[in-house]
C-alpha positions in Angstrom: -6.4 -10.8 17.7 -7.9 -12.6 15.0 -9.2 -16.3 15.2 -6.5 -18.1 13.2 -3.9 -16.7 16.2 -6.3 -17.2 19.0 -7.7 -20.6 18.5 -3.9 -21.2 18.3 -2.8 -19.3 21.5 -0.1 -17.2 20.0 0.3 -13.2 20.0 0.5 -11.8 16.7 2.8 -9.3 17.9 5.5 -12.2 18.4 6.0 -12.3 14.7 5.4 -9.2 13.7 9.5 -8.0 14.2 10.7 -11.6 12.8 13.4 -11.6 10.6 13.3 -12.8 7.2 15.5 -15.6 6.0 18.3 -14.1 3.6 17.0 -16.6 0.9 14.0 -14.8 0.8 15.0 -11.8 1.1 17.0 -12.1 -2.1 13.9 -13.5 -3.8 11.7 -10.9 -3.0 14.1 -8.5 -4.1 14.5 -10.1 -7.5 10.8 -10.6 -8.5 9.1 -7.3 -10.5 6.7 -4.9 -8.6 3.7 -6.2 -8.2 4.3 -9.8 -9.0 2.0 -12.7 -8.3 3.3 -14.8 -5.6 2.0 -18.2 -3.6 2.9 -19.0 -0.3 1.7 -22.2 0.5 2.5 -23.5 4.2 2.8 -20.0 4.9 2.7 -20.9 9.0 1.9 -17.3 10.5 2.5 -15.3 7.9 5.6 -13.5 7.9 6.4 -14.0 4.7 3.3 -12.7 3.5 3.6 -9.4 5.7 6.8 -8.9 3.6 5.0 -9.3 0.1 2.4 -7.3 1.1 5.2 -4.3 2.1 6.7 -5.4 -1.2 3.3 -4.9 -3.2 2.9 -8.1 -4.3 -0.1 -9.7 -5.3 -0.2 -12.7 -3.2 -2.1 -15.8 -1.9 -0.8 -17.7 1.1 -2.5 -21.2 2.2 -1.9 -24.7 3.7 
């Protein structure tokens, strides 16, 4: 468990099966391979577990 999730007290592995909204889903789908994408107040990362699957370039922060 990294630092981030264990100065918080959460289990990675809670969010690691967490369904995307359909909103992003449909983004994702739309932008080119290998786009570069910001996720800022990206909370625990989902979002950015599905950009990296996606092969995005990306940045998340906040």
């Amino acid at each position: 468990m990294n630092d981030y999730f264990q100065a918080r007290g959460v289990n990675p592995q809670m969010y690691k099966n967490t369904k995307l909204p359909a909103y992003f889903k449909e983004v994702i789908e739309s932008l080119p391979s290998q786009s570069k994408v910001l996720d800022f107040g990206c909370g625990f990362g989902q979002n950015l577990l599905a950009l990296k699957e996606k092969n995005f370039d990306f940045s998340g922060g906040g």
